[in-house]
LOZA-436803 format. One line per 10 residues: number of its first residue (from 1); their letters; for each residue x, y, z of C-alpha. Coordinates in nm, 3 decimals. Layout:
// residues N
NUM) a) X Y Z | ... .
//
This chain:
// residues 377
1) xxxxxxxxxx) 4.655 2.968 10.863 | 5.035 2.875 10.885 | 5.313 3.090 11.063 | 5.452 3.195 10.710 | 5.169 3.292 10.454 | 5.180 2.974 10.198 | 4.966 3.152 9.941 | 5.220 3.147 9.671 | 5.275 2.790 9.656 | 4.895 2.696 9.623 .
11) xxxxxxxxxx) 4.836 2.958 9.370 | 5.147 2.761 9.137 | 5.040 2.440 9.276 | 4.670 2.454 9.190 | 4.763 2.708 8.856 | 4.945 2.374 8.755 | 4.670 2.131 8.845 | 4.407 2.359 8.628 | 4.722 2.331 8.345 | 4.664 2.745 8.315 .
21) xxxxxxxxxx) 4.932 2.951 8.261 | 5.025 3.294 8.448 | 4.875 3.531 8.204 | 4.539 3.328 8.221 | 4.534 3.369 8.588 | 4.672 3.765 8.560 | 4.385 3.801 8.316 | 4.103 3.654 8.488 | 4.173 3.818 8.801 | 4.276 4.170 8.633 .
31) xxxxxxxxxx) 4.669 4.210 8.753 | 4.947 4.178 8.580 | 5.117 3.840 8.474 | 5.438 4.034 8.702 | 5.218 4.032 9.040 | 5.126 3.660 8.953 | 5.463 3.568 8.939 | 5.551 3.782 9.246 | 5.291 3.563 9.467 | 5.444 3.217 9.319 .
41) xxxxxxxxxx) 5.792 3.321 9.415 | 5.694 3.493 9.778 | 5.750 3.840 9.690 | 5.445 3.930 9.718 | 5.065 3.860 9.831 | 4.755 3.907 9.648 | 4.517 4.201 9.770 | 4.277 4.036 10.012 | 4.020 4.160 9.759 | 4.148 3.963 9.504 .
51) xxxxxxxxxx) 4.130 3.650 9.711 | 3.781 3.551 9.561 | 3.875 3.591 9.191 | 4.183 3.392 9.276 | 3.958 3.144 9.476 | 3.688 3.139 9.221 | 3.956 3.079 8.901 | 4.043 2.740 9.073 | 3.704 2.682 9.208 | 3.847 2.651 9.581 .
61) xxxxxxxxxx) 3.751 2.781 9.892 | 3.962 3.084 10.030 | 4.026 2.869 10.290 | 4.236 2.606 10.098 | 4.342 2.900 9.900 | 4.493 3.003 10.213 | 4.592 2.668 10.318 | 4.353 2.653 10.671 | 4.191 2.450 10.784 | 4.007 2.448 11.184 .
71) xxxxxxxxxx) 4.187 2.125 11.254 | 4.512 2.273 11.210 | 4.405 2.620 11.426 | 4.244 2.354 11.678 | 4.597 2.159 11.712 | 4.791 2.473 11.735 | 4.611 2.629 11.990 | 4.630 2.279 12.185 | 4.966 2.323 12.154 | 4.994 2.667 12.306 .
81) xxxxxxxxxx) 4.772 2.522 12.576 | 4.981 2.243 12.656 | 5.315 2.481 12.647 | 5.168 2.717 12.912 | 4.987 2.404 13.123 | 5.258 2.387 13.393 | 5.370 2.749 13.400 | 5.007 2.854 13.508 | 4.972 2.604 13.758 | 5.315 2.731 13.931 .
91) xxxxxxxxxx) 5.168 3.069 13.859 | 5.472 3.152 13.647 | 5.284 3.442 13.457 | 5.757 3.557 13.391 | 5.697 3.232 13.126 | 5.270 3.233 13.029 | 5.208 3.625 12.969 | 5.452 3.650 12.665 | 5.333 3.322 12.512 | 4.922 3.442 12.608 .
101) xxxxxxxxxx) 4.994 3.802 12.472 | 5.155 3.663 12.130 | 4.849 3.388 12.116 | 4.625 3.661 12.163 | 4.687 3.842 11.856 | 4.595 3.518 11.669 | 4.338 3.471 11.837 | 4.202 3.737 12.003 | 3.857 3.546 12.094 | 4.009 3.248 12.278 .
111) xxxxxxxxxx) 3.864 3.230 12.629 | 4.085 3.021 12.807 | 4.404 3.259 12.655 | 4.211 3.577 12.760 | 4.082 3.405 13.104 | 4.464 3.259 13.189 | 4.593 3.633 13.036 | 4.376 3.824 13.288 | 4.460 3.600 13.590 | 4.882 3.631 13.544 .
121) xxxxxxxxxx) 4.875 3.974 13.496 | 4.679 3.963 13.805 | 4.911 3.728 13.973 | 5.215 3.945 13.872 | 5.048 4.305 14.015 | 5.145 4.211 14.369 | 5.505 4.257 14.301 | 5.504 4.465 14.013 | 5.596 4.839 14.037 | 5.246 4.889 13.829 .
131) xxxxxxxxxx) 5.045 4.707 14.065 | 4.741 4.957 14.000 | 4.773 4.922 13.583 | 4.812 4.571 13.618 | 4.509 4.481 13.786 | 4.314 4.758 13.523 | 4.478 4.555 13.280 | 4.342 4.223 13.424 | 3.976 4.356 13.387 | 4.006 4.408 13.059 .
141) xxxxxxxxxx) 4.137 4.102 12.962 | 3.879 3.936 13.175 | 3.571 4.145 12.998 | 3.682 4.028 12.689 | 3.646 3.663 12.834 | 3.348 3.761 12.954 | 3.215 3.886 12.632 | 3.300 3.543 12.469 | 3.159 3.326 12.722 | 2.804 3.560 12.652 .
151) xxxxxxxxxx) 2.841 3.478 12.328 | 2.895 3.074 12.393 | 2.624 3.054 12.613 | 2.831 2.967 12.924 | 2.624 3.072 13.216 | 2.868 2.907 13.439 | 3.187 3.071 13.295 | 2.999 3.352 13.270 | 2.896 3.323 13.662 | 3.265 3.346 13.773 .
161) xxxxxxxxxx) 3.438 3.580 13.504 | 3.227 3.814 13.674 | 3.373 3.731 14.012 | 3.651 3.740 13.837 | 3.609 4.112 13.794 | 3.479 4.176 14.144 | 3.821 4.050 14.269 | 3.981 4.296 14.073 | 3.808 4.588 14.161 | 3.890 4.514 14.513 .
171) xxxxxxxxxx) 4.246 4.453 14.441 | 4.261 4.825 14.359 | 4.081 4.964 14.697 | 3.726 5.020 14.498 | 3.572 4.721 14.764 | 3.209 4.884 14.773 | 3.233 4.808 14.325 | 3.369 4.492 14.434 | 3.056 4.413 14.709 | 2.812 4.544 14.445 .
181) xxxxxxxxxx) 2.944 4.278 14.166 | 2.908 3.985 14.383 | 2.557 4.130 14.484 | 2.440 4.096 14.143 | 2.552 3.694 14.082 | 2.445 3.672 14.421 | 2.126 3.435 14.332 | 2.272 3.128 14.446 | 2.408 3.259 14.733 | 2.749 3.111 14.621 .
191) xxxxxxxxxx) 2.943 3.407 14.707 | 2.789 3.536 15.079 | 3.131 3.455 15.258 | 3.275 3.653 14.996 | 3.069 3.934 15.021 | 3.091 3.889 15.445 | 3.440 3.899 15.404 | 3.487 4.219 15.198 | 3.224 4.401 15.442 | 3.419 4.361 15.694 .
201) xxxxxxxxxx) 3.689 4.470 15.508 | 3.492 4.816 15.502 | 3.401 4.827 15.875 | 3.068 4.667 15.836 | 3.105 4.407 16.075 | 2.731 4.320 16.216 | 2.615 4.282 15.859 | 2.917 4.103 15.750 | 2.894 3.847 16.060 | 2.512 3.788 16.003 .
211) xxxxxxxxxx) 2.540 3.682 15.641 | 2.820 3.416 15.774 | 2.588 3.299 16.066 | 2.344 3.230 15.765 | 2.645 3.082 15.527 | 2.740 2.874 15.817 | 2.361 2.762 15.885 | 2.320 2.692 15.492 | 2.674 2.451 15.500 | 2.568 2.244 15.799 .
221) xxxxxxxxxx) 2.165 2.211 15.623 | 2.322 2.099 15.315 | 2.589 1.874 15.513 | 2.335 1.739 15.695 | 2.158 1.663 15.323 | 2.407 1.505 15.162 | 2.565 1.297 15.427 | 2.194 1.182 15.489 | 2.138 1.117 15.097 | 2.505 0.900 15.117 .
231) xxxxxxxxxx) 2.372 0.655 15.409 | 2.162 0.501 15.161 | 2.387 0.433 14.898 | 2.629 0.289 15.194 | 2.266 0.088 15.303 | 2.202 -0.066 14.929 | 2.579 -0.152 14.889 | 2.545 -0.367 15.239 | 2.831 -0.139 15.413 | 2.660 -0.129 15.705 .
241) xxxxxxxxxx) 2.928 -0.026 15.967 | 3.028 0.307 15.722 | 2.613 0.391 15.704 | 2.616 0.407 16.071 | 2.937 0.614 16.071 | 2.761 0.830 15.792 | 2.441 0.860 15.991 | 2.633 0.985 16.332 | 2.819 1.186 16.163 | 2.494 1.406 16.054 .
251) xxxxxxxxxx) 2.324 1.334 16.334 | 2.621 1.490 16.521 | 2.572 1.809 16.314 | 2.250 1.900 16.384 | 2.301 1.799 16.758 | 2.538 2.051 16.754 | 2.368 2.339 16.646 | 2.065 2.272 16.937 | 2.047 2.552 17.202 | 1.873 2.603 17.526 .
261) xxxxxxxxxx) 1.534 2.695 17.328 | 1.440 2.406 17.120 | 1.472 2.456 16.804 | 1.438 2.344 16.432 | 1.767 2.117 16.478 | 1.608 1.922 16.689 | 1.288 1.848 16.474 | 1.599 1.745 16.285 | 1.795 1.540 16.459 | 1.485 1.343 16.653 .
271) xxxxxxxxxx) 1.418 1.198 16.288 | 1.782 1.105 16.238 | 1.810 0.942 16.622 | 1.504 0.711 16.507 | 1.689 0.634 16.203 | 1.975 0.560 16.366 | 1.808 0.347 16.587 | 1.637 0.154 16.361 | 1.934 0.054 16.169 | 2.117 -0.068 16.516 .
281) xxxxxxxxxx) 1.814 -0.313 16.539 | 1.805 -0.436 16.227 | 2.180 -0.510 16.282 | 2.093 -0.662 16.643 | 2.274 -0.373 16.853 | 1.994 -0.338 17.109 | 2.200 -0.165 17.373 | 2.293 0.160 17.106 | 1.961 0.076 16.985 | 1.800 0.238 17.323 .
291) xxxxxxxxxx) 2.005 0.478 17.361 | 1.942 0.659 17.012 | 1.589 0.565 17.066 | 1.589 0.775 17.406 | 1.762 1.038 17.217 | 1.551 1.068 16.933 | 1.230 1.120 17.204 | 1.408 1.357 17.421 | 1.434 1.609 17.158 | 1.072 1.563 16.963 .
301) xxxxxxxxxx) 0.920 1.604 17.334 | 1.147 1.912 17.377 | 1.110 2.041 17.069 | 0.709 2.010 17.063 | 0.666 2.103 17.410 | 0.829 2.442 17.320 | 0.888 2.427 16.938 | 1.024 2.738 16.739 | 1.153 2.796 16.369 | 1.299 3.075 16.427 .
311) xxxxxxxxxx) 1.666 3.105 16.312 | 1.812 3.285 16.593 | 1.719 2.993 16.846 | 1.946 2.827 16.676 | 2.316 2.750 16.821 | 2.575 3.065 16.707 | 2.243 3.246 16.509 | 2.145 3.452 16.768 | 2.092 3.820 16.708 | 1.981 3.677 16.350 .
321) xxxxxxxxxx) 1.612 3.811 16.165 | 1.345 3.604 16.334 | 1.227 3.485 16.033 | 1.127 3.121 15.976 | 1.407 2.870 15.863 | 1.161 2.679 15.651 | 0.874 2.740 15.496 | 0.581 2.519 15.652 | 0.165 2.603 15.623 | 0.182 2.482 15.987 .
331) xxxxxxxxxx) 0.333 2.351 16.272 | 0.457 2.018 16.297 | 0.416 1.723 16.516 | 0.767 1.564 16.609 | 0.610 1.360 16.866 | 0.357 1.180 16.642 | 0.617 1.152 16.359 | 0.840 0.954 16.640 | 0.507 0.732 16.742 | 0.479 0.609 16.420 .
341) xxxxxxxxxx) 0.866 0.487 16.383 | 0.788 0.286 16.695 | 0.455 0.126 16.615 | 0.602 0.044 16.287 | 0.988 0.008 16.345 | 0.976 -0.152 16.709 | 0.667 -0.297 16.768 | 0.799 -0.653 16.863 | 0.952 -0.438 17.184 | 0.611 -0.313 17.278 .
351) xxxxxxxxxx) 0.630 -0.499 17.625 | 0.935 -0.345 17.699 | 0.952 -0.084 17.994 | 1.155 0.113 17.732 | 0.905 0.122 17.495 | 0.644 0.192 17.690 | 0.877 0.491 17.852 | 0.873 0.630 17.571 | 0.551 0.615 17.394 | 0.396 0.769 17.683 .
361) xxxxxxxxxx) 0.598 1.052 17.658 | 0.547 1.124 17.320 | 0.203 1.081 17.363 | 0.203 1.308 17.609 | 0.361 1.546 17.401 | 0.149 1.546 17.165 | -0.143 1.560 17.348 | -0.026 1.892 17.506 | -0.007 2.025 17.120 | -0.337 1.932 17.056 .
371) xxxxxxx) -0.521 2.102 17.371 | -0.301 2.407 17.273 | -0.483 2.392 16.946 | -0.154 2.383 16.758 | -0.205 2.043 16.609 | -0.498 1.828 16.538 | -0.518 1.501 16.423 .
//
C-alpha cells in the first residue's frame, strides 16, 4: 500500500474505465452518490467493509483496489533495509531505532526489523539511564522475532533468537534464566563456552572450567578433522609443499595434547606420523621420512603398551569424568595398524636397519597385547 491512501483515484479511474457514473457505484454499493464523490476527491475513504462491493462493482481485487501490490512492499522494505545497513553495522541504534520503530508499525512481522530492533535497543541500554527497561524491551522485540522465525520454519534463526534472549536475561543480573536458556539449545553443544563463562560468572568455577576442558578437547578433535580432511584436497590439486604444512600442522595438535600416560592423542597422532611419512617418500625426502616414521612408532608402542581412552589422561583434562573419549566395542591395536603402513607403504626399505628397528618394535608391541588377552588377531 502507498504512504498516502490512493483509493480515491482508482475508484474514478476504474468508475471511468467501466463508463459508470457515481450514482451507479453509490447504488450498487448502498452509500450515497455524496460519499462516492468524497472518496474521488480525498475527503474521504470507503468503510473497509465496503471494500468488497467496491472491489466486486469493478471486478478487481482489493488489492488493486488499494493499489498494492508485494513487489512494491518487497522494494520498500529493501529500501528501509538498505537506509539502516550502515547505521547497524556502526551500531548507531541514535539513527536505526526511529527508522525500525516507524517500519515496525507497517510491518509488524518483519524479522530482520524486529531482530535489528531488539539488538539496538540492546546496544543503547549500556548507556541509557533505563538500562533495565531497555534490555526488557529487547526481549520482547526479540520474541516477536522469534515467533516469526517458528512460523518460517527457520530452525537456525530460531537456534540463536533464543540466545538472543539468554543474553538478555543476563544483561539484567537473572544469569541462572540466562544458563537455563542456553541449556535448552544446548544439543549441539554450540554454546558450552557460553554457558562456562556465565557459571563462572555465578561462582561455579569447577563446573564452569570442566565444560571448557571439554570445549577445548572438542576444538582441537574437530581441528585435527578438518585440517586432516584439507591435506587431501591440497594432495589432488598437486600442492604438495602446503599438504605437508597442513599435515604438521595437525599432527602438531594432537602431539600437543599427549601427557605422561599415553593416551588417545597418541593413537592419533601415530596414524598422522605414518602419513606424514609416507608423503615425504613419495616426494623423495628420506631423511624427514625417518624421522616421522620413528615418531609415528614411538607413540603406537607407547600408546599400546599402556593404552587408555580416558579423557582425563589427556594433556590440560585432568580432573575430567573418566569416561571414554570415543566410543569403541574394543580396544585397538596401534601397533598392527602401523605394521601394515610399512609392509605396504615402505616395503622397498625392508633391508634397512631402520625398518627393521622398527617393525620389531611394533611387533613386539603387539605381541605383548595379545598375551594380555586384549587383542587377538
Amino acid at each position: 500500500m502507498n504512504n498516502n491512501l490512493n483509493i480515491g483515484n482508482k475508484i474514478a479511474g476504474y468508475r471511468h474505465e467501466k463508463g459508470a457514473t457515481q450514482e451507479q457505484l453509490a447504488d450498487y454499493v448502498g452509500v450515497s452518490v455524496a460519499a462516492v464523490s468524497k472518496w474521488e476527491t480525498g475527503q474521504s475513504y470507503p468503510d473497509i467493509t465496503l471494500l468488497p462491493s467496491i472491489a466486486d462493482f469493478f471486478e478487481v481485487s482489493i488489492d488493486s483496489l488499494l493499489d498494492y501490490t508485494i513487489a512494491d512492499n518487497e522494494k520498500k522494505l529493501k529500501q528501509i533495509y538498505d537506509s539502516i545497513f550502515e547505521p547497524v553495522s556502526n551500531g548507531d541504534y541514535n539513527t536505526v531505532l526511529p527508522i525500525t520503530l516507524a517500519a515496525l508499525k507497517k510491518y509488524p512481522n518483519d524479522l530482520y526489523l524486529l531482530e535489528t530492533t531488539a539488538a539496538m535497543i540492546s546496544g543503547r541500554a549500556w548507556t541509557s539511564e533505563t538500562k533495565e527497561q531497555d534490555f526488557k524491551d529487547a526481549i520482547k522485540y526479540y520474541e516477536q522475532a522469534l515467533k516469526c522465525a517458528e512460523t518460517k520454519g527457520d530452525t537456525f534463526k530460531v537456534l540463536w533468537i533464543k540466545k538472543d534472549i539468554a543474553y538478555q536475561h543476563d544483561n539484567l543480573g537473572d544469569t541462572e534464566t540466562a544458563i537455563k536458556k542456553l541449556n535448552e539449545i544446548n544439543d549441539s553443544q554450540a554454546f558450552t563456552f557460553e554457558i562456562a563463562r556465565l557459571k563462572y560468572k555465578i561462582g561455579e568455577k569447577a563446573e564452569a572450567k570442566q565444560l571448557v576442558q571439554v570445549q577445548l578437547w572438542h576444538n582441537v578433535f574437530n581441528l585435527y578433522r578438518v585440517s586432516g580432511e584439507l591435506c587431501k584436497y591440497y594432495h589432488d590439486e598437486g600442492n604438495f609443499d602446503m599438504m605437508l604444512e597442513c599435515q604438521k600442522y595437525h599432527i602438531g595438535l594432537m602431539a600437543d595434547l599427549t601427557n605422561d600416560t599415553p593416551n588417545y592423542a597418541d593413537d592419533l597422532v601415530a596414524s598422522s606420523y605414518s602419513d606424514y611419512a609416507k608423503n615425504l617418500k613419495n616426494l623423495e625426502r628420506y631423511d624427514e621420512m625417518w624421522k616421522n616414521l620413528e615418531k609415528a612408532v614411538y607413540h603406537a608402542v607407547r600408546f599400546d603398551k599402556n593404552s587408555s581412552y580416558k579423557i582425563n589422561t589427556i594433556k590440560f583434562m585432568e580432573g575430567l569424568d573418566n569416561g571414554n573419549t570415543m566410543s569403541t566395542s574394543s580396544e585397538r591395536l596401534i601397533s598392527y595398524g602401523i605394521l601394515n603402513d610399512m609392509r605396504e607403504n615402505f616395503a622397498e626399505f625392508a633391508g634397512d636397519s631402520r625398518y627393521i628397528k622398527y617393525y620389531e618394535e611394533l611387533d613386539a608391541a603387539k605381541k605383548t597385547k595379545i598375551e594380555a588377552g586384549i587383542w587377538t588377531e
